[in-house]
C-alpha positions as CSV (number, residue, x, y, z in Angstrom):
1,X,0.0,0.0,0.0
2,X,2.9,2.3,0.6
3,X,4.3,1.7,-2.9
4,X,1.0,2.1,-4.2
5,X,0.7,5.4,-2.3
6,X,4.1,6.4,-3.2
7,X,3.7,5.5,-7.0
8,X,0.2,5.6,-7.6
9,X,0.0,9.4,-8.1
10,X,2.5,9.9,-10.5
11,X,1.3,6.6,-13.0
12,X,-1.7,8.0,-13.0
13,X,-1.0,11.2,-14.1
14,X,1.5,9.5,-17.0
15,X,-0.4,6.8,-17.7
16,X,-3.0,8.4,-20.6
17,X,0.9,9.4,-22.4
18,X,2.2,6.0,-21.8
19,X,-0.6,4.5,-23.4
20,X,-0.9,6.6,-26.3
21,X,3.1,6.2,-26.7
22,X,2.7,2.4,-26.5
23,X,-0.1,2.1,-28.9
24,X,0.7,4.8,-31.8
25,X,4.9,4.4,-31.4
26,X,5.6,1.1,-30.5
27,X,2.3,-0.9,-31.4
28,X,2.8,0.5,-34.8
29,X,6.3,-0.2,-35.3
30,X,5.6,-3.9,-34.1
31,X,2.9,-3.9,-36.7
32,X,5.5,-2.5,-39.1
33,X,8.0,-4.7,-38.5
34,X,4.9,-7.8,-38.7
35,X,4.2,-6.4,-41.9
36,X,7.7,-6.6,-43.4
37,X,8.2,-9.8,-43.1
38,X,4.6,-10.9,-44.9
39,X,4.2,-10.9,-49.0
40,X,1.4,-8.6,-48.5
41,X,2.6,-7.0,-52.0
42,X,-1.0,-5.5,-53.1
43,X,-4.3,-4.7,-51.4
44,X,-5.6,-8.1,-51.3
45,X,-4.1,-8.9,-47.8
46,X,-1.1,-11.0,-46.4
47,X,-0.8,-14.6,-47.4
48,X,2.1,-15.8,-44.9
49,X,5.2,-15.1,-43.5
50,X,8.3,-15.0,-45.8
51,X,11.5,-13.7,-43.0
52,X,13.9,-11.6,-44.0
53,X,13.2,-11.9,-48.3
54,X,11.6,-8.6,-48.6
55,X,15.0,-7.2,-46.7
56,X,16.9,-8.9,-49.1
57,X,15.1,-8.3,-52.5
58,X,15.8,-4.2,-51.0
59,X,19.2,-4.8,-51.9
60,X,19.4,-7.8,-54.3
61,X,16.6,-7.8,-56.5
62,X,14.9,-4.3,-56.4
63,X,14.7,-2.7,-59.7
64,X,17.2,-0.6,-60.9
65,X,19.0,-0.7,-57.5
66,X,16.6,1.5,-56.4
67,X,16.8,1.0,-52.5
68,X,20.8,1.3,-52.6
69,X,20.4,4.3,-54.8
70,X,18.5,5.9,-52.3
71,X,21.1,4.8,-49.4
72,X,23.9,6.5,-51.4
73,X,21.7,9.7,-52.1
74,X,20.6,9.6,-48.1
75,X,24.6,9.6,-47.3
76,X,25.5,12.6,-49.9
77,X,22.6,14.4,-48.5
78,X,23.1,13.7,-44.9
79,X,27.0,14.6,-44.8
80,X,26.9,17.8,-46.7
81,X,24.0,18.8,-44.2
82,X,26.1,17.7,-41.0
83,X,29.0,19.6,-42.2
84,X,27.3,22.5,-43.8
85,X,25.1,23.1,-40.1
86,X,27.8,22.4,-38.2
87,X,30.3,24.6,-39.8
88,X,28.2,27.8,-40.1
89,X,25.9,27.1,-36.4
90,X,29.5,27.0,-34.6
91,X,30.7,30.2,-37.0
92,X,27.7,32.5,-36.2
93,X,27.4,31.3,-32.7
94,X,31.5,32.0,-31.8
95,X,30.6,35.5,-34.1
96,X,28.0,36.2,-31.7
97,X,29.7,35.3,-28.5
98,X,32.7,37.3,-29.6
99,X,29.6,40.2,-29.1
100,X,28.5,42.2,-31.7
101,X,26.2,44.9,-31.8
102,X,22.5,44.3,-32.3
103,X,23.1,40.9,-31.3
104,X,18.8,40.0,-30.8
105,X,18.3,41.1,-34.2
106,X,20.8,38.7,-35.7
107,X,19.8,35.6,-33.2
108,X,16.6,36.6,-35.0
109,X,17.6,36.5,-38.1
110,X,19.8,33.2,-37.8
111,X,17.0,31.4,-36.2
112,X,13.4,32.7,-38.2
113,X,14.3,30.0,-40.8
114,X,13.2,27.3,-38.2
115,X,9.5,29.0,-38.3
116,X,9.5,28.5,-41.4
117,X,8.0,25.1,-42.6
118,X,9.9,22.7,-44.8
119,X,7.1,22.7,-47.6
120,X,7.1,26.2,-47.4
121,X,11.0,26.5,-47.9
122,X,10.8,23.9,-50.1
123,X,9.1,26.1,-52.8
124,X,10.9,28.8,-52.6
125,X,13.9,26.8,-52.9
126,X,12.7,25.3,-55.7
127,X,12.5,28.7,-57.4
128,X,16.0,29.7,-56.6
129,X,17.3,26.7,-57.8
130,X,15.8,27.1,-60.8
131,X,17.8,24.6,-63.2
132,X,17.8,26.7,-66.1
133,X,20.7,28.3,-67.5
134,X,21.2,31.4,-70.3
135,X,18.6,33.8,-71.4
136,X,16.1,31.6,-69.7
137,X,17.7,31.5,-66.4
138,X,15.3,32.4,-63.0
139,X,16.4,32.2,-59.6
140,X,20.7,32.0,-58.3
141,X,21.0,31.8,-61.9
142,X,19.8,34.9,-62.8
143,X,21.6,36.6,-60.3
144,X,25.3,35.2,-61.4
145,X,23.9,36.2,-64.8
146,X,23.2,39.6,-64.1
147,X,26.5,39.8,-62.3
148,X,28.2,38.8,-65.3
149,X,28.8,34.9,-63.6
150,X,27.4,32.9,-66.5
151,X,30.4,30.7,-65.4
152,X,29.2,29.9,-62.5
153,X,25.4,29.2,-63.6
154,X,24.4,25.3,-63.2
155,X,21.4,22.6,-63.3
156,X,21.6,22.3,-59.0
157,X,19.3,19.6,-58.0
158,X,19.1,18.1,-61.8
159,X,23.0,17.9,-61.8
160,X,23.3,13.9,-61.9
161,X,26.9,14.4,-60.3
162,X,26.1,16.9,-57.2
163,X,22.0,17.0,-57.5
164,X,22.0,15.9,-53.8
165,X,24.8,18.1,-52.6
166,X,22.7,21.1,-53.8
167,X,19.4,19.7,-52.1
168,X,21.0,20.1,-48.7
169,X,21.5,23.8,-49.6
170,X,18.0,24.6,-48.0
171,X,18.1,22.3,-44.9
172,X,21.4,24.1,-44.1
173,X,19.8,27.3,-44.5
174,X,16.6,26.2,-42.3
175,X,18.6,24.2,-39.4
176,X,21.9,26.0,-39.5
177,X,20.3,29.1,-37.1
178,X,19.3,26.0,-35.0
179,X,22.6,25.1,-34.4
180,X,23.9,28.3,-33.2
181,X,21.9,28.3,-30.8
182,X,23.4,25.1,-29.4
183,X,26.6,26.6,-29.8
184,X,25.7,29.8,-28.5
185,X,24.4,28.3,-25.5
186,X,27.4,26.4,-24.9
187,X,29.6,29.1,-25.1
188,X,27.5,31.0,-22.5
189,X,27.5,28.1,-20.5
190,X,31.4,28.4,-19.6
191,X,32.4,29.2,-16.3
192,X,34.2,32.6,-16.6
193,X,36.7,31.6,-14.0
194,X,38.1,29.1,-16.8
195,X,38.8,32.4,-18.9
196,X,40.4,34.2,-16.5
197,X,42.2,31.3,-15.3
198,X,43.5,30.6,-18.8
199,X,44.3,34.4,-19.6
200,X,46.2,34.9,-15.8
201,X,48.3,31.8,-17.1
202,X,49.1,34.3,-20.4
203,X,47.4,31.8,-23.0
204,X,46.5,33.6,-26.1
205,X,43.0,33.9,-27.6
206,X,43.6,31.2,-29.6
207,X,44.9,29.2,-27.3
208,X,42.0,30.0,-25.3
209,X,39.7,28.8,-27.5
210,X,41.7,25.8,-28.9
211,X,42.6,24.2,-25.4
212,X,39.9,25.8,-23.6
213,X,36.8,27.0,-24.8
214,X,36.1,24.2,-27.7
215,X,37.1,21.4,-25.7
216,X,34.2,22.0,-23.3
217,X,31.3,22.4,-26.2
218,X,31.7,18.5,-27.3
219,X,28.3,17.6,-25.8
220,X,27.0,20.7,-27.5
221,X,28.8,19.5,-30.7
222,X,27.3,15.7,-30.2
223,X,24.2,16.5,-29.6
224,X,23.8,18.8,-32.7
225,X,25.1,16.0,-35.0
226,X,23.3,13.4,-33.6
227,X,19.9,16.0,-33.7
228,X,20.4,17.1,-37.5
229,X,21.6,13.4,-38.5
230,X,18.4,11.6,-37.7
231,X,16.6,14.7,-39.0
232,X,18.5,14.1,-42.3
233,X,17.2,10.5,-42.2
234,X,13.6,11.2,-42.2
235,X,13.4,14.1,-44.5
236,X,10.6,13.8,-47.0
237,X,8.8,16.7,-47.4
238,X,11.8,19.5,-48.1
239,X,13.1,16.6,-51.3
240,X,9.3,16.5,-52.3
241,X,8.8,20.3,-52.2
242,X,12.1,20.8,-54.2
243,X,12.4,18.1,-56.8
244,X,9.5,16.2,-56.4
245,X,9.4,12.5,-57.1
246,X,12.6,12.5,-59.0
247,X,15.2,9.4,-59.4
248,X,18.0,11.7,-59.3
249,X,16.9,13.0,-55.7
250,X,15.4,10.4,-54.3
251,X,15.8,9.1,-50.0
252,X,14.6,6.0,-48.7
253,X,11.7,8.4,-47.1
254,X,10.7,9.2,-50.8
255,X,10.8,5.4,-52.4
256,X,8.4,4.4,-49.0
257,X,5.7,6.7,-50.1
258,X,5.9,5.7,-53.6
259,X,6.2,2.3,-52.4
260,X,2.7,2.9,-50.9
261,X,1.2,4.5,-53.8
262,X,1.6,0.8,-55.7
263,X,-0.2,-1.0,-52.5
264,X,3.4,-3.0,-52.0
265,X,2.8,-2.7,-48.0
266,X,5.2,-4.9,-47.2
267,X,8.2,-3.6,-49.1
268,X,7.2,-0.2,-47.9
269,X,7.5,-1.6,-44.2
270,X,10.9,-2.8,-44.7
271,X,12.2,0.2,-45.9
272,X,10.7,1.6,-43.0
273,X,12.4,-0.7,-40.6
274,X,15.6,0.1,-42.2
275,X,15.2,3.7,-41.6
276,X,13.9,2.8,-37.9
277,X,17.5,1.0,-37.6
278,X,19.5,3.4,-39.3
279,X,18.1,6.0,-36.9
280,X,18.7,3.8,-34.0
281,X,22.0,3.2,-35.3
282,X,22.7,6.9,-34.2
283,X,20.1,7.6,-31.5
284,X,20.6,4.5,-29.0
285,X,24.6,5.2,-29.0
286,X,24.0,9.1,-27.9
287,X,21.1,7.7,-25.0
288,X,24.2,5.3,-23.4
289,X,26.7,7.7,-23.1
290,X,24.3,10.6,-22.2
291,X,23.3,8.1,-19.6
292,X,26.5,7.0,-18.0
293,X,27.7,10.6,-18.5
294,X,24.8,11.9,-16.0
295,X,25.1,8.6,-13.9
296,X,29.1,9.5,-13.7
297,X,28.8,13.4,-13.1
């Protein structure tokens, strides 16, 4: 009765979350996972249980190589967005902490991309990365035309060699402001008496940020990557707003709704498995050591 007492309270008050959680998160991904291992293949219904063949027709026997096409163009994507985040968050957030003047109107201006809604980016992006080149040319295009930078004119996300490269040119611009914030709160989260102590010992400024300063914005940086990673893994609706249904563009995210538009329900599952693994993959790794990091601290 004491535990109950003790206990009761507070799984009451969670319990309507942990319910929904369990049904609509983890019921579904058991049915998921149930589902990608049937050869329900059209709308007629499941007619046993086949293992692991649809997993391996994804990367044996799919058409075209589609599935590891989409892997490759999810990696292009995903690394050019990691770095491009990373590398402009952790420059306007040490810009910012270096103080500036008007510094609330550029945190505003670095972070209103995030209010912004990836569809609604999407087509504005797709407009600037008008793929048309010469008299014809809207968008960048026309600007490096109109600058007298025909040179530097191209087809962006209907290049066959970069295509993906360029589509991670409006995630950066919509998550990089995100990332300074991380930064920026990092930074402002130093003790001051490290400073001191490191300029009373006659270290230089960069020393002071080399040996100092970036040392102690790892978690920051982790936590960034491992946030705009699984982000990168899921996107769907930024590609679709852009490019649209395209081969050249196409994610694993992309090839599971077209999936579904042909009533395959069980290969669409196991391309969603894989994406629930590959998230994993990165997630469950950042959990542990956040864990034993606050266990050890």
């Amino acid at each position: 009765m004491r535990r109950l007492r003790h206990w009761g309270p507070g799984l009451l008050l969670l319990s309507p979350s942990l319910i929904l959680l369990a049904v609509f998160v983890y019921g579904l991904i058991a049915w998921t996972t149930k589902l990608s291992v049937s050869d329900q293949h059209d709308a007629l219904g499941s007619k046993g249980f086949v293992g692991l063949e649809n997993y391996k027709n994804l990367f044996t026997n799919d058409i075209q190589d589609r599935f590891t096409h989409s892997l490759k163009n999810l990696l292009i994507f995903t690394v050019v967005f990691l770095v491009g985040t990373m590398v402009f968050g952790l420059l306007w957030a040490f810009l910012l902490e270096r103080g500036v003047r008007a510094e609330g109107f550029f945190r505003t201006v670095y972070l209103f991309p995030m209010a912004v809604s990836f569809v609604a980016s999407g087509v504005v992006w797709r407009w600037l990365m008008n793929p048309v080149t010469g008299d014809g040319a809207g968008g960048i295009n026309a600007l490096f035309a109109a600058m007298h930078l025909d040179f530097l004119q191209n087809k962006w996300w209907t290049n066959p060699t970069w295509g993906m490269a360029a589509m991670a040119m409006p995630a950066i611009w919509q998550l990089s402001g995100y990332v300074m914030a991380l930064f920026l709160a990092g930074f402002r989260g130093i003790p001051a008496e490290l400073k001191e102590a490191a300029a009373v010992d006659g270290a230089s400024t960069y020393r002071l940020y080399r040996n100092v300063i970036f040392p102690q914005l790892t978690p920051v940086a982790l936590s960034a990557l491992i946030i705009i990673g699984h982000m990168s893994m899921k996107m769907f609706d930024l590609i679709m707003s852009v490019s649209g249904p395209q081969w050249l563009t196409e994610v694993p995210a992309v090839y599971v709704w077209q999936t579904l538009l042909t009533s395959d329900y069980a290969k669409a599952a196991a391309i969603s498995i894989v994406l629930l693994v590959l998230v994993a993959l990165v997630i469950i790794p950042y959990l542990i050591y956040t864990n034993r990091a606050e266990k050890n601290s």
